[in-house]
MIDOSE-1310 file (N, C-alpha, C; in nm, 2 decimals, decimal comma, always signed):
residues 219
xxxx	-0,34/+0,78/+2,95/-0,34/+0,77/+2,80/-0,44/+0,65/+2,76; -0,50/+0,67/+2,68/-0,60/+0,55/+2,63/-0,54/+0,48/+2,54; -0,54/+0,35/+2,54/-0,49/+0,25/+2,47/-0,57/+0,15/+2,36; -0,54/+0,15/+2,24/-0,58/+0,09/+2,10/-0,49/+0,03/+2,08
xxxx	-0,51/-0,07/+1,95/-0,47/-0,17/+1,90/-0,45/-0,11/+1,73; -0,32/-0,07/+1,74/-0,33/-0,04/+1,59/-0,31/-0,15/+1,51; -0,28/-0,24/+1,51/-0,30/-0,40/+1,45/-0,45/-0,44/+1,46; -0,50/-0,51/+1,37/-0,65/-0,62/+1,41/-0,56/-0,75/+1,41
xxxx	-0,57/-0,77/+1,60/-0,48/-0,89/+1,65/-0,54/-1,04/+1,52; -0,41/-1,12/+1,45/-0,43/-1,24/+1,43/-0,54/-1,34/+1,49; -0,56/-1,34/+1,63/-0,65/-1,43/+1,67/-0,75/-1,40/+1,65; -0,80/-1,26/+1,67/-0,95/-1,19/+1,60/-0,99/-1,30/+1,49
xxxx	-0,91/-1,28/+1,37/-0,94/-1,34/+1,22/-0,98/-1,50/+1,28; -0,91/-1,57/+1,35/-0,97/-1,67/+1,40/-1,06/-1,73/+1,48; -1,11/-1,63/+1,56/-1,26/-1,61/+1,64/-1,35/-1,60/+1,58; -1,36/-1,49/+1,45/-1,46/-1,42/+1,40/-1,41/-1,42/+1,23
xxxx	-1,45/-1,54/+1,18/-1,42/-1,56/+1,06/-1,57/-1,50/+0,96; -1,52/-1,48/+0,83/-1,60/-1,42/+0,71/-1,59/-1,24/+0,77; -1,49/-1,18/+0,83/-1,52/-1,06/+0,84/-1,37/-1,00/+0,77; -1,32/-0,90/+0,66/-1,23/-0,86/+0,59/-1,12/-0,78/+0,63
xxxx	-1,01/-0,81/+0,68/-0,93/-0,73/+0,72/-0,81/-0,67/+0,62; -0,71/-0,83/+0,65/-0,56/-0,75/+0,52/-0,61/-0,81/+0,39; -0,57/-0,75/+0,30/-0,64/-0,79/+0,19/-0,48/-0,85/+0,09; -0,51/-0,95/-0,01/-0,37/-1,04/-0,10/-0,38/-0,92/-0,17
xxxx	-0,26/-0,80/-0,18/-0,27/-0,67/-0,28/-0,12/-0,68/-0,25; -0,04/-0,73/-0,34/+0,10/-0,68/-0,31/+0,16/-0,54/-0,38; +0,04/-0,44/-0,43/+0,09/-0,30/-0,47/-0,02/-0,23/-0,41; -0,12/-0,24/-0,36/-0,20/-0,14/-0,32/-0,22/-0,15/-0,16
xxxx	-0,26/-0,02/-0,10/-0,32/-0,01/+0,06/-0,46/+0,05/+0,01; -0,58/+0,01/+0,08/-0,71/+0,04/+0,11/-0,71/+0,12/+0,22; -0,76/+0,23/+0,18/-0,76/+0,35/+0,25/-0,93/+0,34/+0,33; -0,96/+0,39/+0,42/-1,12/+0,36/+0,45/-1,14/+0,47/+0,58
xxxx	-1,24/+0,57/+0,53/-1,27/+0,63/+0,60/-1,43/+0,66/+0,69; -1,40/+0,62/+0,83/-1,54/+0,61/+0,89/-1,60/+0,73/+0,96; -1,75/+0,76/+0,97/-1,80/+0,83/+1,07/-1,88/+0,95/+0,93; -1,86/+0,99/+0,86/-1,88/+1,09/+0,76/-2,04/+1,07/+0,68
xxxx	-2,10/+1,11/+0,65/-1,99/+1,23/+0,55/-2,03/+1,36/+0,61; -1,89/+1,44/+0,62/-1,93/+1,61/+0,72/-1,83/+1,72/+0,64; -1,98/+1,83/+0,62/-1,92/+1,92/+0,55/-1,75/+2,00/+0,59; -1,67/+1,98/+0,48/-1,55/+2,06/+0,49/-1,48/+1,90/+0,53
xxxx	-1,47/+1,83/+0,61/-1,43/+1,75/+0,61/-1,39/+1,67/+0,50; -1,50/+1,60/+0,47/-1,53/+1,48/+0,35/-1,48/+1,56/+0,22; -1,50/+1,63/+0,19/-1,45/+1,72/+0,11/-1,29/+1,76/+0,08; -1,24/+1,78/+0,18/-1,12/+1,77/+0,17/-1,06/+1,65/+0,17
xxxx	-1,09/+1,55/+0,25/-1,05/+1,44/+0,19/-1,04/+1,42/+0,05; -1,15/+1,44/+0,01/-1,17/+1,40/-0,18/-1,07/+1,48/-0,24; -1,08/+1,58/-0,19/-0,98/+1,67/-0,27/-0,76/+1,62/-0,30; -0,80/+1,56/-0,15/-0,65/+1,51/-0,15/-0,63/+1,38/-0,20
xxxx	-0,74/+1,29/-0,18/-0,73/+1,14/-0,31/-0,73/+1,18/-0,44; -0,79/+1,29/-0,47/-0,78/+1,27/-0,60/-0,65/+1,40/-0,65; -0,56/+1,44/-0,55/-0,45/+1,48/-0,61/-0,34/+1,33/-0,63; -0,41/+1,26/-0,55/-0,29/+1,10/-0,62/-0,39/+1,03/-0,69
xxxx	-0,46/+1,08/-0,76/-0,56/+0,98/-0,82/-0,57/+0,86/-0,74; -0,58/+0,86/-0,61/-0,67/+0,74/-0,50/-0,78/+0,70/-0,51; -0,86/+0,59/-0,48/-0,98/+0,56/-0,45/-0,98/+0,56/-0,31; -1,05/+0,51/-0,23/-1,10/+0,47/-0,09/-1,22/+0,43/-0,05
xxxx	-1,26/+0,41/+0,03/-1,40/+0,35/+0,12/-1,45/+0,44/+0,18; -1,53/+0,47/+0,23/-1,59/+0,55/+0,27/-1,73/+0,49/+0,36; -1,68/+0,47/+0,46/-1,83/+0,42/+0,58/-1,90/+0,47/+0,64; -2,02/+0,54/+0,59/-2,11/+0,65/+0,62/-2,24/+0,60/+0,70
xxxx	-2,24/+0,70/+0,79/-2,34/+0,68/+0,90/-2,44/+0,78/+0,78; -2,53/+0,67/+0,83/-2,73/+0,71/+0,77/-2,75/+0,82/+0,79; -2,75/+0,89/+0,90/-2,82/+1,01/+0,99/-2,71/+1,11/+0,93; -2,58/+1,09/+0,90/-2,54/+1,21/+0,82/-2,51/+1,24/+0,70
xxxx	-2,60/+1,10/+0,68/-2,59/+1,07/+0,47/-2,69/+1,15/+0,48; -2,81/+1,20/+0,55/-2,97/+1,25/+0,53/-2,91/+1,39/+0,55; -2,82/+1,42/+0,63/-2,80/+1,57/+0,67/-2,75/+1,64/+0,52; -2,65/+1,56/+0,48/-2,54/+1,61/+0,38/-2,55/+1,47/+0,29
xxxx	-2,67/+1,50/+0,20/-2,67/+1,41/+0,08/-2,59/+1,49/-0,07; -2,54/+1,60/-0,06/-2,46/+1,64/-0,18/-2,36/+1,61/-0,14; -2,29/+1,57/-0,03/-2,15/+1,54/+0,00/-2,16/+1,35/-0,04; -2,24/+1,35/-0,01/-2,23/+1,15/-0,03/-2,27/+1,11/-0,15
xxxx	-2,34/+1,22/-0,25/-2,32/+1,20/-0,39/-2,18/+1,27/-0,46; -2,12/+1,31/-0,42/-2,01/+1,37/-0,45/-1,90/+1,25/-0,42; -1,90/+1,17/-0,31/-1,82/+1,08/-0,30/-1,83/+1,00/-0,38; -1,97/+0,96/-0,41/-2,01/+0,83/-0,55/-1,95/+0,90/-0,67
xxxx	-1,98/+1,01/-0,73/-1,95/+1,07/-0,86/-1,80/+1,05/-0,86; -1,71/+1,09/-0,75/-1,60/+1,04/-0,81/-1,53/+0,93/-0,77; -1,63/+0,80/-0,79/-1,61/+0,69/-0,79/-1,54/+0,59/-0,69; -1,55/+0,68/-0,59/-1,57/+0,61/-0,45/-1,61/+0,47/-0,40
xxxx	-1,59/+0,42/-0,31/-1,64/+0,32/-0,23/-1,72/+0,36/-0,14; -1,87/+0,30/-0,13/-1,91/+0,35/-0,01/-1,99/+0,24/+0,09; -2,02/+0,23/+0,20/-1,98/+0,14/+0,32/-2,13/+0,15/+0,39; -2,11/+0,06/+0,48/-2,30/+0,11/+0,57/-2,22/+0,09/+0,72
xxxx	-2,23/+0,21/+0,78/-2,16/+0,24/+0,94/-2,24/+0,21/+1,01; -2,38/+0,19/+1,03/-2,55/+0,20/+1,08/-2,57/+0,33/+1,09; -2,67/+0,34/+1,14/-2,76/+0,48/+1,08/-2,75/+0,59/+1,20; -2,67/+0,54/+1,31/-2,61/+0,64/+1,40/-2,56/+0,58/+1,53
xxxx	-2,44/+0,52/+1,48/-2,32/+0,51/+1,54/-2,33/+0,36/+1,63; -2,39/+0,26/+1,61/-2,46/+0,19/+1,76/-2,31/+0,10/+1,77; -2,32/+0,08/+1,92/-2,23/-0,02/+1,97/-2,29/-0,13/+1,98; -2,22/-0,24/+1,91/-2,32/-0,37/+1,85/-2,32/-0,49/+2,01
xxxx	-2,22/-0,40/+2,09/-2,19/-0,50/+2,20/-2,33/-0,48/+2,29; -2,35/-0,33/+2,26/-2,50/-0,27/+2,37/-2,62/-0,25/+2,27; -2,65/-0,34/+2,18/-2,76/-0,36/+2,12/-2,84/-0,49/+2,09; -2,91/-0,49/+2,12/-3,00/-0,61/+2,07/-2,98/-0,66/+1,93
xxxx	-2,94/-0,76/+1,87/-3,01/-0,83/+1,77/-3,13/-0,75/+1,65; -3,20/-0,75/+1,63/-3,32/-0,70/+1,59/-3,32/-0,55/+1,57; -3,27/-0,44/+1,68/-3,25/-0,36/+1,65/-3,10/-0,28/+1,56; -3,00/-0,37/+1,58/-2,90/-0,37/+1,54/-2,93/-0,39/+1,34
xxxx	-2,98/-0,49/+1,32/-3,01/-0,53/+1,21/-3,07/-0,43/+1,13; -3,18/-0,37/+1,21/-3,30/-0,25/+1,13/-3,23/-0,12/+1,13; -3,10/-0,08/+1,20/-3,04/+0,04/+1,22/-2,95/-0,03/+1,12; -2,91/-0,07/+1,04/-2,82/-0,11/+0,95/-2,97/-0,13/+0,85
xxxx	-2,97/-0,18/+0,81/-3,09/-0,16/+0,72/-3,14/-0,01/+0,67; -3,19/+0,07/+0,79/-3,22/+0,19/+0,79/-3,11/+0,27/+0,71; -2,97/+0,27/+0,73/-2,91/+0,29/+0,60/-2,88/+0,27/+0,53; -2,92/+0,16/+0,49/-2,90/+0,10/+0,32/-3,02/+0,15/+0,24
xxxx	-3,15/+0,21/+0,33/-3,23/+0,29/+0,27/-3,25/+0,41/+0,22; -3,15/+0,46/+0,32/-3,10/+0,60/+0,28/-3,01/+0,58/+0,16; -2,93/+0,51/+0,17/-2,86/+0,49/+0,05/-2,93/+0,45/-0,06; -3,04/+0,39/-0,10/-3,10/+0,39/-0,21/-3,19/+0,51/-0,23
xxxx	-3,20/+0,57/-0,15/-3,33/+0,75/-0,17/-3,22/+0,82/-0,23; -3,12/+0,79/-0,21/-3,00/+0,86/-0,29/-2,96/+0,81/-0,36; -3,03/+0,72/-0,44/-2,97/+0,64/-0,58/-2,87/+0,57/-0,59; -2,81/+0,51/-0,49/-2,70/+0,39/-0,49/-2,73/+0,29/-0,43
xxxx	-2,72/+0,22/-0,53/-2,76/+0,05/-0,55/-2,63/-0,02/-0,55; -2,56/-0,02/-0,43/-2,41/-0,13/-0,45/-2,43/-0,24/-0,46; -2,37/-0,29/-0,56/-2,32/-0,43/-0,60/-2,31/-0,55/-0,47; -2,23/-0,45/-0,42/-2,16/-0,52/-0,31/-2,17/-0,44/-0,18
xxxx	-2,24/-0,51/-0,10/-2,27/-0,42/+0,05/-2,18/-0,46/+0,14; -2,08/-0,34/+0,18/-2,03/-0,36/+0,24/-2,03/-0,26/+0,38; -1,99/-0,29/+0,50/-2,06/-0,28/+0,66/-1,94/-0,30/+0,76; -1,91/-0,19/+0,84/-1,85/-0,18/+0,93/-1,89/-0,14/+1,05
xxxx	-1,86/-0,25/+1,17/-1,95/-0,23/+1,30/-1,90/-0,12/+1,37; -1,90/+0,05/+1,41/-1,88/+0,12/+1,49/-1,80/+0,04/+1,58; -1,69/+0,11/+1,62/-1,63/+0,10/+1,74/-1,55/-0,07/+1,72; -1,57/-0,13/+1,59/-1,52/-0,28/+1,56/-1,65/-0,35/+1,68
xxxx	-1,72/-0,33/+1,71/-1,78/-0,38/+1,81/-1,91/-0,50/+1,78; -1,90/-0,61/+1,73/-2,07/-0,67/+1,66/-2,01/-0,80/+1,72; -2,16/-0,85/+1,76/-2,16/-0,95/+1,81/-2,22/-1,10/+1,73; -2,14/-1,18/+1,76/-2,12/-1,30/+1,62/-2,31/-1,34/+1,56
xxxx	-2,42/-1,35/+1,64/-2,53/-1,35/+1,62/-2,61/-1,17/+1,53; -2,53/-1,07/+1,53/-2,55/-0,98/+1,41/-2,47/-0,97/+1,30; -2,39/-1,03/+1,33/-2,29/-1,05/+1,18/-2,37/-1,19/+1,11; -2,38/-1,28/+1,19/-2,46/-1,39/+1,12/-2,56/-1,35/+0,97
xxxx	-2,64/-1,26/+1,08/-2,75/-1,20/+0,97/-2,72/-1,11/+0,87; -2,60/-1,03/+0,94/-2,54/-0,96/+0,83/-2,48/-1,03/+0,70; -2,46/-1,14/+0,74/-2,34/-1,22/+0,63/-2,46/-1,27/+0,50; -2,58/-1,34/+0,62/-2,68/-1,37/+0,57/-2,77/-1,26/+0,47
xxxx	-2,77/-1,15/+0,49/-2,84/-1,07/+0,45/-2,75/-0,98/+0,25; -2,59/-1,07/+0,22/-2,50/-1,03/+0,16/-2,44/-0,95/+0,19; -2,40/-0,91/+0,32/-2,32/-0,77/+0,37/-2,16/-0,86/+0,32; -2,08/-0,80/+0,36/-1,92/-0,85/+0,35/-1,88/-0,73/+0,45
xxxx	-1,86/-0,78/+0,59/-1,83/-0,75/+0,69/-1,67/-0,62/+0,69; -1,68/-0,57/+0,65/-1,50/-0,52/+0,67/-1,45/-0,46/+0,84; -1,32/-0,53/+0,86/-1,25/-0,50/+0,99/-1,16/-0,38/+0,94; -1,05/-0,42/+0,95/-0,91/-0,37/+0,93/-0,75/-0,42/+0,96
xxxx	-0,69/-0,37/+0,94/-0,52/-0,44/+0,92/-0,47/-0,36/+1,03; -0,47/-0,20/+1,02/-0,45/-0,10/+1,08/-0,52/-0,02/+1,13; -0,52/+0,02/+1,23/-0,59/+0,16/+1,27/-0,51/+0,25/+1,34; -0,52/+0,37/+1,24/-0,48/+0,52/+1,30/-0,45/+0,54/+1,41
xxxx	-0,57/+0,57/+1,51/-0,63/+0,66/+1,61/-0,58/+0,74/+1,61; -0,63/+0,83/+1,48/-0,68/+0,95/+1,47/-0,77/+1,04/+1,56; -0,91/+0,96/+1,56/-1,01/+0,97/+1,69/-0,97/+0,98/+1,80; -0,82/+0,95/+1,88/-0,77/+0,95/+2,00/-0,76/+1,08/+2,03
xxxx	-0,78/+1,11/+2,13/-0,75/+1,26/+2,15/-0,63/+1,27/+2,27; -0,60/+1,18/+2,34/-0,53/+1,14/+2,39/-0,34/+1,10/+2,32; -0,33/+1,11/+2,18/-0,24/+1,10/+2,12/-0,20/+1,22/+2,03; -0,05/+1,21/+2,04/-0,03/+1,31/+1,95/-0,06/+1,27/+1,79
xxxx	-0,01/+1,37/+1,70/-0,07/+1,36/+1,54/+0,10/+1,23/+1,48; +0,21/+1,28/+1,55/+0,31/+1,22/+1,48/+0,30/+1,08/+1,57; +0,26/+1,07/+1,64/+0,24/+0,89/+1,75/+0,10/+0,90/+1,61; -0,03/+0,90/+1,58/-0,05/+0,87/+1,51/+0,01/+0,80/+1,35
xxxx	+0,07/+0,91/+1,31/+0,15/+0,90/+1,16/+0,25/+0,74/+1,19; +0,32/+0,76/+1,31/+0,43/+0,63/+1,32/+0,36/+0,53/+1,33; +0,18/+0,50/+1,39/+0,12/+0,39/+1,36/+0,13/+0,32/+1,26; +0,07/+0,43/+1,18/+0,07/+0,40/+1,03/+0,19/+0,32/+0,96
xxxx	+0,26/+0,40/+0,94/+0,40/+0,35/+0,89/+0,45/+0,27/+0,94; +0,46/+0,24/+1,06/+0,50/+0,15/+1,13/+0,45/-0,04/+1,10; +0,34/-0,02/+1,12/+0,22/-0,17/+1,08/+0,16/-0,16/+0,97; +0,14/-0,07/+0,85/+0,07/-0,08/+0,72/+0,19/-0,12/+0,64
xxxx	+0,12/-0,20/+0,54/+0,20/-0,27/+0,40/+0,09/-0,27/+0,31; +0,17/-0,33/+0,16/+0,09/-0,34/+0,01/+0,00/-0,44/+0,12; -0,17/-0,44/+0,11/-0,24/-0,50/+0,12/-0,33/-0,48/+0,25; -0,26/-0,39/+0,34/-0,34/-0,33/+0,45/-0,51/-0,25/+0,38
xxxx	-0,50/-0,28/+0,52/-0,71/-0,16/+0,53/-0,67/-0,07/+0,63; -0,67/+0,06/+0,62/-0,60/+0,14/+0,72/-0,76/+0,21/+0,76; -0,79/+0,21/+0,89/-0,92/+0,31/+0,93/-0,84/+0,43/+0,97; -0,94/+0,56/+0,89/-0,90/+0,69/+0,96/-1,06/+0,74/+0,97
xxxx	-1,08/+0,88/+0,97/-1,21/+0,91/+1,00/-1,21/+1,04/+0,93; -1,33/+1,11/+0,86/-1,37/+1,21/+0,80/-1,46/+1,25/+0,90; -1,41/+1,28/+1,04/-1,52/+1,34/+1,17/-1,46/+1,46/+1,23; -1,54/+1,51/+1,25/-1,49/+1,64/+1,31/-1,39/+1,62/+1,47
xxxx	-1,40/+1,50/+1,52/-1,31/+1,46/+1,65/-1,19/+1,40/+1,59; -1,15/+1,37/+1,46/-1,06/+1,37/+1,46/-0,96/+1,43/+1,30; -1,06/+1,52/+1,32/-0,94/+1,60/+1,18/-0,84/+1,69/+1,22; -0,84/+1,70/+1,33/-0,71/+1,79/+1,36/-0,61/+1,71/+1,33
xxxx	-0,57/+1,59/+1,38/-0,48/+1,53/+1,35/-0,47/+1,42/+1,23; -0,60/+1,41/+1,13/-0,65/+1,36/+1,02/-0,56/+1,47/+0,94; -0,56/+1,58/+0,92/-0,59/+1,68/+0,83/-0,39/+1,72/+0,79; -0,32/+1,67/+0,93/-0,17/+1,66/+0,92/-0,14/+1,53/+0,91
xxxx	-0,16/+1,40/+0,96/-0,13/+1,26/+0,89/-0,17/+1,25/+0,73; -0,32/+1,25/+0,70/-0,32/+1,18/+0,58/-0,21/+1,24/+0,47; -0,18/+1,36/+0,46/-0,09/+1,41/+0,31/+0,01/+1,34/+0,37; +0,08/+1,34/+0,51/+0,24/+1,22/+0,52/+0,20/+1,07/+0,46
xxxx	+0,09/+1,05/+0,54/+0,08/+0,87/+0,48/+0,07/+0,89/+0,33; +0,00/+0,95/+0,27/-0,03/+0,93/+0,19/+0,07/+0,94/+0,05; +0,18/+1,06/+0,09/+0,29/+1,05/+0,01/+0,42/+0,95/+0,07; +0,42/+0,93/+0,18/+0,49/+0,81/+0,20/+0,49/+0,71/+0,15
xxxx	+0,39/+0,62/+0,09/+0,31/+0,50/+0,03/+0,31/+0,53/-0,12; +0,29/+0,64/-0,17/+0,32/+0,71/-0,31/+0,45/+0,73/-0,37; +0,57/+0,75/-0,28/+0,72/+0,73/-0,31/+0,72/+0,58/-0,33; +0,68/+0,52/-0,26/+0,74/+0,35/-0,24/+0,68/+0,28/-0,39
xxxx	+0,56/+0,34/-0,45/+0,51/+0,32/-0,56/+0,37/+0,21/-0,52; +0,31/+0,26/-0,39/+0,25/+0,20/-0,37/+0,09/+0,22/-0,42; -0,02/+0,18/-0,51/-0,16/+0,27/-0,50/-0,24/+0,24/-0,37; -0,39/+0,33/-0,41/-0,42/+0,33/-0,32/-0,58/+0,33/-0,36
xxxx	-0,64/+0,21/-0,32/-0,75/+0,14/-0,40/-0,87/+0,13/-0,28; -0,99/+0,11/-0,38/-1,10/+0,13/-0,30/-1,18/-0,04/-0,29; -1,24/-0,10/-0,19/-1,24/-0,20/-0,19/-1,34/-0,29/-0,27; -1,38/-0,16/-0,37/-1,44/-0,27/-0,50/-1,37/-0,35/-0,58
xxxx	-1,22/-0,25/-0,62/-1,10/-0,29/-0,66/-1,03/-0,39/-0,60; -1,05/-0,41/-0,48/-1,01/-0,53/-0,42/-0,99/-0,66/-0,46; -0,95/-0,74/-0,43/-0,94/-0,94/-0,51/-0,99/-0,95/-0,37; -1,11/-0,94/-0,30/-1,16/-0,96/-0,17/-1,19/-1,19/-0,21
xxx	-1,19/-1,19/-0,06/-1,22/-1,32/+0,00/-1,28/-1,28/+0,12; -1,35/-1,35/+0,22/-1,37/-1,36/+0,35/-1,26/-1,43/+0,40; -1,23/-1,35/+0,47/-1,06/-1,36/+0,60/-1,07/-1,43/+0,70
């Protein structure tokens, strides 16, 4: 069995400061979805935030913002959060500097050929994986780094869907960042967790906000 960390361990935050994990929200969880945007997928997601009137995040790779740019304006129109994943998937641990930077770049350009100009750029390293000399630049460049509180492993294929779900519930509270994924590797078990999380956290009276909405600080 493959083994994750559904927590983002405490000491993390103290190694690698200025990057966003639990957020001060004593009624809301930050929902955040990586790897997208993919037809029928992304889509149903949307469909089910906005049966609870949710917001969320949304951390889109470049290369399939260009594939499926009516799905990634579709996320914007209904007022979505949207995120820079790089422009096709890189592991920040097995990249150089320089090219890490211009493949993140490379989708922030995609993202303006598609008319979104974010306020606020926000950037999540594939795989949590970036090394303190590209976050530097990132920080430097206005990105606001986001980690997480929780993660799924959804993408596990090695797990069942209800060991997923008990992650969740188990380590998420008002003020978590939960990563799940809008990817074809992990919607089988995407497609049966998120309506449980999602109405679990909705009994409790919890919302479910996108991280513009946030009271963000660097963590």
């Amino acid at each position: 069995m493959s083994i994750f960390l559904p927590k983002y361990p405490s000491v993390l935050k103290l190694l690698y400061p200025k990057r966003i994990s639990r957020i001060e929200d004593n009624n809301a969880i930050f929902l955040t979805f990586d790897d997208g945007p993919i037809p029928e997928i992304t889509p149903w997601v949307l469909d089910l935030l906005e049966d609870y009137s949710a917001k969320a995040t949304f951390f889109c790779i470049g290369e399939n913002v260009e594939k499926h740019p009516e799905i990634f304006r579709s996320i914007l129109e209904k007022k979505h959060t949207v995120g820079n994943h790089t422009y096709n998937h890189l592991n920040g641990w097995k990249t150089c500097k320089a090219a890490y930077i211009a493949n993140t770049q490379k989708t922030q350009q995609v993202f303006t050929t598609n008319k979104f100009f974010p306020e606020t750029k926000f950037f999540r390293p594939p795989y949590g994986k970036i090394m303190n000399a590209q976050a530097r630049e990132l920080v430097e460049q206005d990105y606001k780094i986001v980690m997480w509180d929780v993660i799924s492993g959804d993408y596990d294929l090695n797990i069942s869907a209800e060991t997923c779900y008990r992650n969740v519930i188990k380590n998420a509270a008002a003020g978590s960042t939960i990563v799940f994924h809008d990817s074809e590797k992990a919607f089988k078990k995407l497609r049966e967790v998120l309506p449980r999380v999602m109405s679990y956290y909705a009994e409790k009276g919890i919302a479910f906000k996108s991280l513009t909405d946030a009271p963000l600080k660097d963590q």
